[in-house]
PANUPA-840244 format. One record per residue (C-alpha): z, y, x. Coordinates in Angstrom, 2 decimals. Example, Ala and Ser with C-alpha at 12.3 -4.5 7.8 and 13.67 -1.06 7.14 Angstrom:
BEGIN
<node><c3>7.80</c3><c2>-4.50</c2><c1>12.30</c1></node>
<node><c3>7.14</c3><c2>-1.06</c2><c1>13.67</c1></node>
This chain:
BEGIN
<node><c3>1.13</c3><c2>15.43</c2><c1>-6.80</c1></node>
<node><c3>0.77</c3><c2>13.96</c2><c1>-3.13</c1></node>
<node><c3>4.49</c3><c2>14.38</c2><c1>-2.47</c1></node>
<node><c3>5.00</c3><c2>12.75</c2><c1>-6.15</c1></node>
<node><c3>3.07</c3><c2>10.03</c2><c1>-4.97</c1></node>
<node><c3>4.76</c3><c2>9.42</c2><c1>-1.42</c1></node>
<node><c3>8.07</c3><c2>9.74</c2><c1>-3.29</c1></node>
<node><c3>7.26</c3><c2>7.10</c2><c1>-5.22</c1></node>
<node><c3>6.53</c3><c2>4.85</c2><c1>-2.22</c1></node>
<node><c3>9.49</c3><c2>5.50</c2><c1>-0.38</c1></node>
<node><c3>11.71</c3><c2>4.71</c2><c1>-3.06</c1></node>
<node><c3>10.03</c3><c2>1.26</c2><c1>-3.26</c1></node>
<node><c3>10.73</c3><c2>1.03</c2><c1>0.40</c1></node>
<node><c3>14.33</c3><c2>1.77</c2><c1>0.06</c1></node>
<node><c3>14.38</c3><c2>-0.68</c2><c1>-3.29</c1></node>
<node><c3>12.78</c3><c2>-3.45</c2><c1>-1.87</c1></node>
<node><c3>14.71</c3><c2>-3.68</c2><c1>1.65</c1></node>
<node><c3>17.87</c3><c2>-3.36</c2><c1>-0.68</c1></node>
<node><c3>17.00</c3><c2>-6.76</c2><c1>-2.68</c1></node>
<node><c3>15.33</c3><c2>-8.44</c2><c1>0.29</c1></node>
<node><c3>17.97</c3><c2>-10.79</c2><c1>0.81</c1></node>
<node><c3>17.31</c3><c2>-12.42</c2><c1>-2.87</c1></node>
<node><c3>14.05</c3><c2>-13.32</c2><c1>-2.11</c1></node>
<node><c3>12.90</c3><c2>-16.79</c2><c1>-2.38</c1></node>
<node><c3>11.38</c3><c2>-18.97</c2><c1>0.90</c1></node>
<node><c3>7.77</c3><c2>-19.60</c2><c1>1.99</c1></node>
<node><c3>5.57</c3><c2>-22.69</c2><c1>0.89</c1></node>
<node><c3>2.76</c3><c2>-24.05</c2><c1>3.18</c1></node>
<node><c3>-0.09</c3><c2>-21.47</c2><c1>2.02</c1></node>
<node><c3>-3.44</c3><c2>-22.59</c2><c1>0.38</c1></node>
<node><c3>-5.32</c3><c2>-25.14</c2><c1>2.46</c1></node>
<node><c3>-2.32</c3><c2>-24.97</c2><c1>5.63</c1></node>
<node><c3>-0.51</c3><c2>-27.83</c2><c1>6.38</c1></node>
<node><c3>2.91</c3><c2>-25.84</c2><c1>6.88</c1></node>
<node><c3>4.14</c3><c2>-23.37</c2><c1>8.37</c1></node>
<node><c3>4.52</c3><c2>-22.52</c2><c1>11.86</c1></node>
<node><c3>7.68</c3><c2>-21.88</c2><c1>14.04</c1></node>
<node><c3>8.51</c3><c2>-18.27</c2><c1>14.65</c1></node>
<node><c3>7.81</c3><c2>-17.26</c2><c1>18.48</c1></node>
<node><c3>9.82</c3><c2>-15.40</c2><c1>20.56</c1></node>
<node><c3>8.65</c3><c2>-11.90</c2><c1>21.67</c1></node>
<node><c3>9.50</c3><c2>-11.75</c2><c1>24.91</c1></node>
<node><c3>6.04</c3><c2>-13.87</c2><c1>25.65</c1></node>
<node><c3>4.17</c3><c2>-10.93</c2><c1>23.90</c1></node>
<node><c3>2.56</c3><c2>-7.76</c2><c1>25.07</c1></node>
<node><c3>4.37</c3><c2>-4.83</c2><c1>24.53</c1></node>
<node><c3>3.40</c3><c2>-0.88</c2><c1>24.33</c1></node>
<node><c3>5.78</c3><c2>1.38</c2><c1>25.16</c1></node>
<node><c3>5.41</c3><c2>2.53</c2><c1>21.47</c1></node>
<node><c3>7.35</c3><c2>-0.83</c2><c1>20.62</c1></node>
<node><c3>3.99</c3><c2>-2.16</c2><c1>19.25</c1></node>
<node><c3>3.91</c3><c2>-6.10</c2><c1>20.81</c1></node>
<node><c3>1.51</c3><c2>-8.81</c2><c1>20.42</c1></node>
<node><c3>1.68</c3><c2>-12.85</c2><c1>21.26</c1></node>
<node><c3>-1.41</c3><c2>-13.18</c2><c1>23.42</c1></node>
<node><c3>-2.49</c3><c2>-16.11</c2><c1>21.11</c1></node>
<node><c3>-2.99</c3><c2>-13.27</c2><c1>18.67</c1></node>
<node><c3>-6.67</c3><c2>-12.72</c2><c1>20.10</c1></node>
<node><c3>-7.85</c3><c2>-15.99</c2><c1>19.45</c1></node>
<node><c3>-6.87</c3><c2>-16.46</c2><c1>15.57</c1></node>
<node><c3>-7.40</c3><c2>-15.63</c2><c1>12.35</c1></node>
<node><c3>-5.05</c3><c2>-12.41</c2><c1>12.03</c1></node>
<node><c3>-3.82</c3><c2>-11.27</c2><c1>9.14</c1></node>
<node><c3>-2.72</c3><c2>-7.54</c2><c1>8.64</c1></node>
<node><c3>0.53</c3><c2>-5.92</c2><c1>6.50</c1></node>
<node><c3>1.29</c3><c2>-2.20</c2><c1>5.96</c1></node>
<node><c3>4.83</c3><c2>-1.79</c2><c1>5.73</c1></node>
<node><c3>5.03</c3><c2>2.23</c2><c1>5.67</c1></node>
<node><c3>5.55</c3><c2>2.71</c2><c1>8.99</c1></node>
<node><c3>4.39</c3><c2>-0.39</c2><c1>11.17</c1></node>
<node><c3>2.05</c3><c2>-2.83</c2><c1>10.54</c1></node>
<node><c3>3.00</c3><c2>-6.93</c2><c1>11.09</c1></node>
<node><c3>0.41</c3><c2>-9.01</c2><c1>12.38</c1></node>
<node><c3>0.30</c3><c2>-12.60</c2><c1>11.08</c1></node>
<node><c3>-1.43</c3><c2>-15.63</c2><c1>12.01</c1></node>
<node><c3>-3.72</c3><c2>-16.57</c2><c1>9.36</c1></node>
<node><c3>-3.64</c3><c2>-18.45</c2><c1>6.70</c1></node>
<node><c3>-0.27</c3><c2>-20.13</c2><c1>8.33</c1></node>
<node><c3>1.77</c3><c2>-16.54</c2><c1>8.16</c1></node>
<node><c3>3.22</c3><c2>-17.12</c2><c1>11.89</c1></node>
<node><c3>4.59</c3><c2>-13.49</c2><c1>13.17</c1></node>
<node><c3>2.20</c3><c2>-12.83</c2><c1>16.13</c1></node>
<node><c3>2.70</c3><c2>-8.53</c2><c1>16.40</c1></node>
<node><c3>4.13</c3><c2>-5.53</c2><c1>15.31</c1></node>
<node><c3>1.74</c3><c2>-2.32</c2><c1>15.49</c1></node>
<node><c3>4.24</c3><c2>0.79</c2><c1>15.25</c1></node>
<node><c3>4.59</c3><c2>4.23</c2><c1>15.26</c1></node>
<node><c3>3.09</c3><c2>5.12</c2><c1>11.62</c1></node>
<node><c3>3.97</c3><c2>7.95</c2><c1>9.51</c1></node>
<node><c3>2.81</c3><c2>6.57</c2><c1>6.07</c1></node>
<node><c3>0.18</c3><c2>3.24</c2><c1>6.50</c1></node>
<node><c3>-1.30</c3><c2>2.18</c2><c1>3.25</c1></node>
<node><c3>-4.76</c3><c2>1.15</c2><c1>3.51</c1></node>
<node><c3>-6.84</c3><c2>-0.93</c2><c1>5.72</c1></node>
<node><c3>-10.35</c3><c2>-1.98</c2><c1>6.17</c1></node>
<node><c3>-11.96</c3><c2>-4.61</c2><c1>8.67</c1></node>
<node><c3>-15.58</c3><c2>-4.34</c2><c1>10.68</c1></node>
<node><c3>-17.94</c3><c2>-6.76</c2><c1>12.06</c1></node>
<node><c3>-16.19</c3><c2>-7.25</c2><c1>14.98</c1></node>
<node><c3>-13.14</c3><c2>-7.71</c2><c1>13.38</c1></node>
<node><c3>-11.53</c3><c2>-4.43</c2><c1>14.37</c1></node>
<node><c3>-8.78</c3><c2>-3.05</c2><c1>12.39</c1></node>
<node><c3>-8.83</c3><c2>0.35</c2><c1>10.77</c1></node>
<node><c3>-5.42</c3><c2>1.86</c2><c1>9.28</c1></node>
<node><c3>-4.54</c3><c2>4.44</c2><c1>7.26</c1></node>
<node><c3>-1.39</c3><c2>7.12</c2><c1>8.18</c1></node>
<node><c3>-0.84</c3><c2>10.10</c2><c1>6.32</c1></node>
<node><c3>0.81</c3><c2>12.67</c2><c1>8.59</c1></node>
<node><c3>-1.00</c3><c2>13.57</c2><c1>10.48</c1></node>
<node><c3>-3.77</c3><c2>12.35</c2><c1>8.17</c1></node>
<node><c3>-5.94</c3><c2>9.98</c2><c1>10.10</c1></node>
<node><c3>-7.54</c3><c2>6.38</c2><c1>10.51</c1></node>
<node><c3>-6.55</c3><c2>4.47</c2><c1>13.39</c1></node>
<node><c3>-8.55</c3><c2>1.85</c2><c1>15.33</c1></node>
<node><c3>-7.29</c3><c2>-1.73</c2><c1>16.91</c1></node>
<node><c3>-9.40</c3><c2>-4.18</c2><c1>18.70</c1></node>
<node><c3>-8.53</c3><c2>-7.78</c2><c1>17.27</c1></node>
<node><c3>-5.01</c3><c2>-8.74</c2><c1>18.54</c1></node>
<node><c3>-4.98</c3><c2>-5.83</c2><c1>20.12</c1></node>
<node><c3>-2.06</c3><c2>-3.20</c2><c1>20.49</c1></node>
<node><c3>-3.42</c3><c2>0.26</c2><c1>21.80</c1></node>
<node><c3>-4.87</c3><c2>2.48</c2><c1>19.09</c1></node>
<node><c3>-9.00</c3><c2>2.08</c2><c1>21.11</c1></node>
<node><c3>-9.68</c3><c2>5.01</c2><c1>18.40</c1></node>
<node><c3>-8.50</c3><c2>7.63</c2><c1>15.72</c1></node>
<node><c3>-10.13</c3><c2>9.14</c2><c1>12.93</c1></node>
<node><c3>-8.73</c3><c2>12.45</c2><c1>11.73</c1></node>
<node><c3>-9.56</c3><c2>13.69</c2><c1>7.93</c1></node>
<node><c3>-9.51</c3><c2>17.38</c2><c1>7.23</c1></node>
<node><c3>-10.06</c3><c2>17.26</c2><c1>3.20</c1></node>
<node><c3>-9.64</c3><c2>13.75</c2><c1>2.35</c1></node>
<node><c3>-6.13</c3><c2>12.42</c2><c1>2.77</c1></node>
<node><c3>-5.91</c3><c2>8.87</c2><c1>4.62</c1></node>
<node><c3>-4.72</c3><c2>6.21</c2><c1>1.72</c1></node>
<node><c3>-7.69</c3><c2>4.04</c2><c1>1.63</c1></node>
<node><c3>-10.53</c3><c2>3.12</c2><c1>3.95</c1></node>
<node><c3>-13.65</c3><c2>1.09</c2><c1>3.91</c1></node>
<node><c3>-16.46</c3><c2>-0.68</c2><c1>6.31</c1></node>
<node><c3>-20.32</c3><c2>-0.18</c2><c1>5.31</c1></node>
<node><c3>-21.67</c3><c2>-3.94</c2><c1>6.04</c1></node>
<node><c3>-25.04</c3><c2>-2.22</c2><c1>6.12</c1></node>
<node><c3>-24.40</c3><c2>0.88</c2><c1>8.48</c1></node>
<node><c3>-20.74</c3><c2>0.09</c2><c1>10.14</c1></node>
<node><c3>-19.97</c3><c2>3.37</c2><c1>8.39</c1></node>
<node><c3>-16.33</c3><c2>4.80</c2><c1>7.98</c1></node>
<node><c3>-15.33</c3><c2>5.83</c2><c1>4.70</c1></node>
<node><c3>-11.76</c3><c2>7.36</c2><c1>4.03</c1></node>
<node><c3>-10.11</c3><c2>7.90</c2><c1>1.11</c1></node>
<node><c3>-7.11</c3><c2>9.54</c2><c1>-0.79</c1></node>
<node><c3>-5.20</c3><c2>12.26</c2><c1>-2.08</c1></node>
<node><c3>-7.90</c3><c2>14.45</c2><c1>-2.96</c1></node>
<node><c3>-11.40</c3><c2>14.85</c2><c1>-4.42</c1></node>
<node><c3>-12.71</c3><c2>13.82</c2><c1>-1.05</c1></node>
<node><c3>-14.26</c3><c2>10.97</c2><c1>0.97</c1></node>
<node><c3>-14.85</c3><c2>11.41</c2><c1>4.48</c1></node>
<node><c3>-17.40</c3><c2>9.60</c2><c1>6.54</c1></node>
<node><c3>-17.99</c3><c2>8.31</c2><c1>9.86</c1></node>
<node><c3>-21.20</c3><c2>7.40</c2><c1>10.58</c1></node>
<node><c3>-21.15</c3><c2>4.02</c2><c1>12.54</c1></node>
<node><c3>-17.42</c3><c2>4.60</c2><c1>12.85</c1></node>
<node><c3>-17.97</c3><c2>7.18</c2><c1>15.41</c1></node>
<node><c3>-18.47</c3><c2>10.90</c2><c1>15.89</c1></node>
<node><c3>-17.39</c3><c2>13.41</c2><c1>13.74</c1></node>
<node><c3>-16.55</c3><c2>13.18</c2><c1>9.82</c1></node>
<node><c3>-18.90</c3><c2>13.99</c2><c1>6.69</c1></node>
<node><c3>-16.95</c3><c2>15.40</c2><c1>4.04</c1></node>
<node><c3>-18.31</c3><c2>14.38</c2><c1>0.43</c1></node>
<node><c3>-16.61</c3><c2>16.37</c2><c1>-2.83</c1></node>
<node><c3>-16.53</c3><c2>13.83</c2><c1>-5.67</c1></node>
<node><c3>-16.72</c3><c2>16.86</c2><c1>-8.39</c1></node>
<node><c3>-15.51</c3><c2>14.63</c2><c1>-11.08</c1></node>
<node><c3>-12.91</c3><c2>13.80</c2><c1>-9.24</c1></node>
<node><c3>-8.92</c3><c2>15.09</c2><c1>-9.40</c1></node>
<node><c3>-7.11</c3><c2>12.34</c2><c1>-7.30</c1></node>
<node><c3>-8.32</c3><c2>10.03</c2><c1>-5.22</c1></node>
<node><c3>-7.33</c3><c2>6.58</c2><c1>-4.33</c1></node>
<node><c3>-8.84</c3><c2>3.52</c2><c1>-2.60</c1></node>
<node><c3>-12.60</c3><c2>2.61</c2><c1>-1.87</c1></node>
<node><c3>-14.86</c3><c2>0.13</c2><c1>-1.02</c1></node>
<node><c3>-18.59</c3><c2>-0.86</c2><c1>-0.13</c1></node>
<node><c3>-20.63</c3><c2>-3.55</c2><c1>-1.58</c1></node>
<node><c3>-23.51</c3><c2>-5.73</c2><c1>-0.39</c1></node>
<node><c3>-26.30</c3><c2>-3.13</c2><c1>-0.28</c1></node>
<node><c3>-23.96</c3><c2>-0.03</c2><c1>0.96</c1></node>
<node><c3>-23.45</c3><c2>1.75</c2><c1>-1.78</c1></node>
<node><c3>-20.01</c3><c2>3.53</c2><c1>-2.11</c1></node>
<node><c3>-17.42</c3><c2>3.25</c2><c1>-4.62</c1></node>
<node><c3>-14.52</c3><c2>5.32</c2><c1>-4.92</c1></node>
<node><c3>-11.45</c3><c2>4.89</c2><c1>-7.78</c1></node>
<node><c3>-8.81</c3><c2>7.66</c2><c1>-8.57</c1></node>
<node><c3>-7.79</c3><c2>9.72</c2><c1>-11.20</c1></node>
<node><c3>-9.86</c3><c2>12.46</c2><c1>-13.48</c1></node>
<node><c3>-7.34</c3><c2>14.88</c2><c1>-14.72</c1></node>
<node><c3>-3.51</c3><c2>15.63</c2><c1>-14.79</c1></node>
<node><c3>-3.24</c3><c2>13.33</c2><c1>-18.20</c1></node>
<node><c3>-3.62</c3><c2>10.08</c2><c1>-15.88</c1></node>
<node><c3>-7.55</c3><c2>9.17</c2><c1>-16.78</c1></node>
<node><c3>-9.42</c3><c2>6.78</c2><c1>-14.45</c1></node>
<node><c3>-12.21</c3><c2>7.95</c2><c1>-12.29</c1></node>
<node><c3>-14.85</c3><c2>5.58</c2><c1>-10.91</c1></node>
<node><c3>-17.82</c3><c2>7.12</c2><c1>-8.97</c1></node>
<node><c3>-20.31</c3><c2>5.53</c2><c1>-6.60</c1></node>
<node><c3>-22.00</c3><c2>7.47</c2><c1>-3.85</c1></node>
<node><c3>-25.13</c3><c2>5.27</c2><c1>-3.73</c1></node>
<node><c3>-26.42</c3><c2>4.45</c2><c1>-0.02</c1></node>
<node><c3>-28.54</c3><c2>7.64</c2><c1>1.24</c1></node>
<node><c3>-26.97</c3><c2>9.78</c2><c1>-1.71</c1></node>
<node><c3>-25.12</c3><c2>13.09</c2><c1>-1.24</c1></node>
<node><c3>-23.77</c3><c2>12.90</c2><c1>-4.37</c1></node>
<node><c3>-21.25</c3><c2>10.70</c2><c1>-6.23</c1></node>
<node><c3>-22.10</c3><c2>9.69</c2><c1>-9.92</c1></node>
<node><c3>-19.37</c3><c2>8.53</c2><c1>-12.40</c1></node>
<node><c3>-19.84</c3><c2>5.08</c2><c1>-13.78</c1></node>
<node><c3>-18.13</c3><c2>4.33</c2><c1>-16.48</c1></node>
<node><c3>-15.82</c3><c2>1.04</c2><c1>-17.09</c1></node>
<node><c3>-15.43</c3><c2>-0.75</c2><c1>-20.70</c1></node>
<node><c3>-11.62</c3><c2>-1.46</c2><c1>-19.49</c1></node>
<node><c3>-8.49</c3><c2>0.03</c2><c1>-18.05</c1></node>
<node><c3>-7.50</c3><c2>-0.38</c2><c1>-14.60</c1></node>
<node><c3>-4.78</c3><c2>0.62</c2><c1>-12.58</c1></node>
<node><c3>-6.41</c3><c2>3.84</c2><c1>-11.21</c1></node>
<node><c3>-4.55</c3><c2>4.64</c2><c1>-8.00</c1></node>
<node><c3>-4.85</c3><c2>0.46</c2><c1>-6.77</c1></node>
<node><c3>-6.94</c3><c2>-0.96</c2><c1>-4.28</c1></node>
<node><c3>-10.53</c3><c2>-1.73</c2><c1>-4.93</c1></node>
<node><c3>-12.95</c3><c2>-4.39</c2><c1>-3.03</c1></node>
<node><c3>-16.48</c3><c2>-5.81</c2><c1>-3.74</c1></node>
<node><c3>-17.10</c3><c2>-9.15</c2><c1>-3.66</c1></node>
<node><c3>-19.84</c3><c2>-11.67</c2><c1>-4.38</c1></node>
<node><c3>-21.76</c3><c2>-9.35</c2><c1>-6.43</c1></node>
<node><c3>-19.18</c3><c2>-7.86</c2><c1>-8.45</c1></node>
<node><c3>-16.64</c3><c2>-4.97</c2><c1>-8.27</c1></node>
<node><c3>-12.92</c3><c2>-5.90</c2><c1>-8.44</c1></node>
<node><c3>-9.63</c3><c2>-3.69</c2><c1>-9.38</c1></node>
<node><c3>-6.21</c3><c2>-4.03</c2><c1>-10.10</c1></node>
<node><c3>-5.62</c3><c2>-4.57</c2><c1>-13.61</c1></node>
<node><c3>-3.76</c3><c2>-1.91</c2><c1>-16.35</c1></node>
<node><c3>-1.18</c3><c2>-4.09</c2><c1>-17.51</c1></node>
<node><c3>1.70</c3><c2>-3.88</c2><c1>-15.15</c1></node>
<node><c3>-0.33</c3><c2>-4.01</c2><c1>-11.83</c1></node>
<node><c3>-0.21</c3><c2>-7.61</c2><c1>-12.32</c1></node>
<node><c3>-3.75</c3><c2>-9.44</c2><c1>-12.23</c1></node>
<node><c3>-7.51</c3><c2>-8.51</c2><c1>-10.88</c1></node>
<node><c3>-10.48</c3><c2>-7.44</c2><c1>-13.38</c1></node>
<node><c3>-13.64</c3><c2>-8.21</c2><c1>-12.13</c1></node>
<node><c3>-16.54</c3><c2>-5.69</c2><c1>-13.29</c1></node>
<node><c3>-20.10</c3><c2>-6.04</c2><c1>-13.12</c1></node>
<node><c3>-22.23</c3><c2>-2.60</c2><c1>-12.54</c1></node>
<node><c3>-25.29</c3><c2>-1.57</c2><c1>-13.73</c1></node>
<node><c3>-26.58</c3><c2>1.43</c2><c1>-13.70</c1></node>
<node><c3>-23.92</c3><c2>4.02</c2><c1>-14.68</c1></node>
<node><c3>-21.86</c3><c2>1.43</c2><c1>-16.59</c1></node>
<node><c3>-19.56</c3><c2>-1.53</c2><c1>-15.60</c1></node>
<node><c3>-18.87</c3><c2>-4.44</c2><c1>-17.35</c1></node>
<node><c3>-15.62</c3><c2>-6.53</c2><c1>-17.51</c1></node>
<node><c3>-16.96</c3><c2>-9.96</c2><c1>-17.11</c1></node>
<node><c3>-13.48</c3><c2>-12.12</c2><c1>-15.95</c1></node>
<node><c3>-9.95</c3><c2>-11.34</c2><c1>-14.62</c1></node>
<node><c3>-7.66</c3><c2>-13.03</c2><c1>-12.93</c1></node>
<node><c3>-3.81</c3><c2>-13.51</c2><c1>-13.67</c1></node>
<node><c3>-1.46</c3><c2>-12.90</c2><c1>-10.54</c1></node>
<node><c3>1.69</c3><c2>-14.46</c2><c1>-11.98</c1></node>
<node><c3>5.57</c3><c2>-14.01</c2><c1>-10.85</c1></node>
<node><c3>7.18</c3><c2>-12.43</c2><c1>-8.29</c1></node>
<node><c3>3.78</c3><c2>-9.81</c2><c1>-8.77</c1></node>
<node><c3>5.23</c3><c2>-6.84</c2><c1>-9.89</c1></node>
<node><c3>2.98</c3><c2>-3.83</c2><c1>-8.09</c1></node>
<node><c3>0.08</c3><c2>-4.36</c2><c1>-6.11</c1></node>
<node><c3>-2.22</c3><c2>-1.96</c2><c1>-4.11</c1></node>
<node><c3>-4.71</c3><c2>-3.26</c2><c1>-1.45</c1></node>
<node><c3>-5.48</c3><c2>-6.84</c2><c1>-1.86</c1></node>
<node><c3>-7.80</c3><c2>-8.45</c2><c1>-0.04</c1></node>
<node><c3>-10.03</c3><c2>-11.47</c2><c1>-1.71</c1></node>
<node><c3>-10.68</c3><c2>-14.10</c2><c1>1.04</c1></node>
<node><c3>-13.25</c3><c2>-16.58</c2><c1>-0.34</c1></node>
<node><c3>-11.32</c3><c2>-18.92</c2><c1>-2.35</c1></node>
<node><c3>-8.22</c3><c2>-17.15</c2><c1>-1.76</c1></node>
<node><c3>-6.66</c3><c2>-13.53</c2><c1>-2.63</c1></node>
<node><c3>-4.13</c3><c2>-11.92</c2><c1>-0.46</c1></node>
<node><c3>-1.81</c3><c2>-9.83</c2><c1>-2.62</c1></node>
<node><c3>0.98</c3><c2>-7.36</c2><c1>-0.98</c1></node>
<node><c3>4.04</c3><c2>-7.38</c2><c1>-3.65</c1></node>
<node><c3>6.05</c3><c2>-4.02</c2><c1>-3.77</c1></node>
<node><c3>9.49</c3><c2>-5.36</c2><c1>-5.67</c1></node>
<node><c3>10.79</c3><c2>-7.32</c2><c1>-8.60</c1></node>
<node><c3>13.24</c3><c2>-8.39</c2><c1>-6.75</c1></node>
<node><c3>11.67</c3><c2>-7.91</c2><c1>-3.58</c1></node>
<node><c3>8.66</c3><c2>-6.89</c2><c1>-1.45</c1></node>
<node><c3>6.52</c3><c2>-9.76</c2><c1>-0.21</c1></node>
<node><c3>3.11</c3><c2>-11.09</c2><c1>0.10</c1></node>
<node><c3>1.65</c3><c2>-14.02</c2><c1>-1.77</c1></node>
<node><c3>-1.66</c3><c2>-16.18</c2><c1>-1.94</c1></node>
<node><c3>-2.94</c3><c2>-17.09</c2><c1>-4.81</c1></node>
<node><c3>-6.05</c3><c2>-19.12</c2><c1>-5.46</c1></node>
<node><c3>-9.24</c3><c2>-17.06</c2><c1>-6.53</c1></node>
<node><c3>-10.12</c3><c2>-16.41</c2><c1>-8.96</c1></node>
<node><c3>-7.68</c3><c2>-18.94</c2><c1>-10.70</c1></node>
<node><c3>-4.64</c3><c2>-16.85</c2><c1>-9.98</c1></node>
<node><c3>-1.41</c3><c2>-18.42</c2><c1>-11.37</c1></node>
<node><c3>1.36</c3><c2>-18.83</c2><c1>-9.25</c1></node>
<node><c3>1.18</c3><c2>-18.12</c2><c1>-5.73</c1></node>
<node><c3>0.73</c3><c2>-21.01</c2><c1>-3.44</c1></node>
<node><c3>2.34</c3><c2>-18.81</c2><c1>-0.70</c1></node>
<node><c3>5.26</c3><c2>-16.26</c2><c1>-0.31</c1></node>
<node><c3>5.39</c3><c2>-14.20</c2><c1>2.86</c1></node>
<node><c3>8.79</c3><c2>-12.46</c2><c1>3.78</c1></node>
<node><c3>8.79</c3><c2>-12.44</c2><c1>7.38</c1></node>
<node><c3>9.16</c3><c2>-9.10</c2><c1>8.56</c1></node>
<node><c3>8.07</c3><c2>-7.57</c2><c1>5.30</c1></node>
<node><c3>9.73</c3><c2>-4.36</c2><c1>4.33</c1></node>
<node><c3>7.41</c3><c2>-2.65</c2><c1>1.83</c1></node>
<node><c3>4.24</c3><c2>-4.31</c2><c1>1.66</c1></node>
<node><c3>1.39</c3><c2>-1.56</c2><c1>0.58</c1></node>
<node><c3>-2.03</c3><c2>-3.01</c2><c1>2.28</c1></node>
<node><c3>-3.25</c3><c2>-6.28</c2><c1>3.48</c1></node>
<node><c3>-6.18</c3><c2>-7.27</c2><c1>4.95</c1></node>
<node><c3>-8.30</c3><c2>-10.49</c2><c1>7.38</c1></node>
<node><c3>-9.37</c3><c2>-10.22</c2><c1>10.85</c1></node>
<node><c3>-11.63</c3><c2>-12.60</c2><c1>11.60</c1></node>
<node><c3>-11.52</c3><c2>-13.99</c2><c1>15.38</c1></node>
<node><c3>-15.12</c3><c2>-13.37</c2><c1>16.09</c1></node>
């Protein structure tokens, strides 16, 4: 099912660079003035890798784009090009620390890799042996490491460092994306079976053992997942096309609100809410891109990013701390 899966992705790659050239121009995102002139590279830092970075990079707001096999670094919220971290098999996911490090995903071999803010050398790599490497996610409690994907399996790192934990979710078949919350409890999305049922299990904080909680609604089962102001949000069922926002308790979770992501949205994967804003990464219809919207409003996006977007899979905010 994991090549089915990668398949999948590459064909949206190949789709989406085909009908690039339709897609529409930027707006000014939410709360930016306008956008800012593309720089030249030949100011920027480069690794021998081809990864480069403006040296501006380490003093903003950064945001980060999977694109299958680089990652483009953007100022943010203005969407300025400021890097280009290559030399990926298959990125996906991505997850943020304290520091405002950068962890991505890469599937072969199947690891997590580490940058320093605006930074282009890999400072550290995180290798899974039984979970695959689609999603990953930051403990705001413990700095802990949690990867995700592919299998049954989460793998650990405690404080980011060391040597992995493997945890079996046992009710598990097929694992996507997953994500902390507040306290440090973890909470991991895939599927169930072969017949396509959602799986949602949280690996409360001290816990060796995952516990299925059970949703009163649909969601998109292999999308990304985040936790945010108290509440646990997914991609929606209906076309991939809007956010449900569920509140847990206990073993059960709640559908209290959802949020409408309206046209060009067509498929989305790891978002990333920002406070009053959600960063979506588009995968076609007619082309890949990445929009703003407001949250949780939704609507139509107050921002389209094309700029070096290929096949836009994760997204998330680096804060310059």
């Amino acid at each position: 099912m994991k090549n089915l899966v990668l398949s999948r992705y590459a064909l949206s790659c190949c789709v989406a660079a085909a009908m690039l050239a339709g897609c529409g121009g930027s707006q000014p995102p939410i709360g930016a003035s306008g956008a800012m002139p593309q720089t030249s590279v030949s100011a920027a830092h480069v690794e021998r890798d081809g990864s480069w970075m403006l040296p501006e990079a380490t003093s903003d707001d950064l945001l980060y784009v999977t694109n299958y096999s680089y990652v483009s670094v953007y100022s943010y919220p203005e969407g300025k090009l400021v890097g280009t971290l290559k030399s990926f098999y298959s990125s996906v996911g991505e997850c943020v620390d304290a520091k405002g490090d950068v962890f991505v995903t890469d599937d072969s071999p199947s690891k997590v890799y580490e940058y320093a803010h605006g930074g282009t050398k890999r400072i550290a790599s995180f290798p899974t042996g039984r979970a695959g490497a689609r999603g990953c996610a930051i403990s705001p409690t413990t700095g802990d490491l949690a990867i995700s994907g592919f299998s049954n399996y989460v793998e650990i790192y405690r404080g980011a460092t060391g040597k992995g934990i493997a945890r079996r979710d046992k009710e598990m078949s097929y694992g996507g994306f997953d994500t902390y919350d507040e306290k440090g409890n973890l909470f991991f999305l895939g599927l169930k079976n072969s017949k396509g049922r959602q799986q949602l299990s949280e690996l409360p904080n001290g816990s060796t053992e995952f516990r299925s909680i059970r949703l009163d609604a649909n969601t998109y089962d292999l999308g990304g997942i985040q936790w945010n102001n108290g509440y646990l949000t997914t991609v929606s069922d209906t076309r991939q096309t809007g956010l449900y926002q569920f509140q847990i308790t206990g073993t059960k979770g709640h559908k209290v609100s959802s949020t409408t992501l309206g046209q060009p949205a067509y498929i989305v994967l790891q978002y990333f809410i920002d406070g009053k804003t959600v960063v979506v990464p588009n995968l076609g219809n007619p082309g890949t891109n990445v929009l703003y919207y407001k949250y949780p409003a939704g609507g139509k996006p107050g921002f389209i990013l094309t700029k070096d977007v290929t096949d836009a899979r994760g997204v998330v905010v680096s804060r310059d701390t």
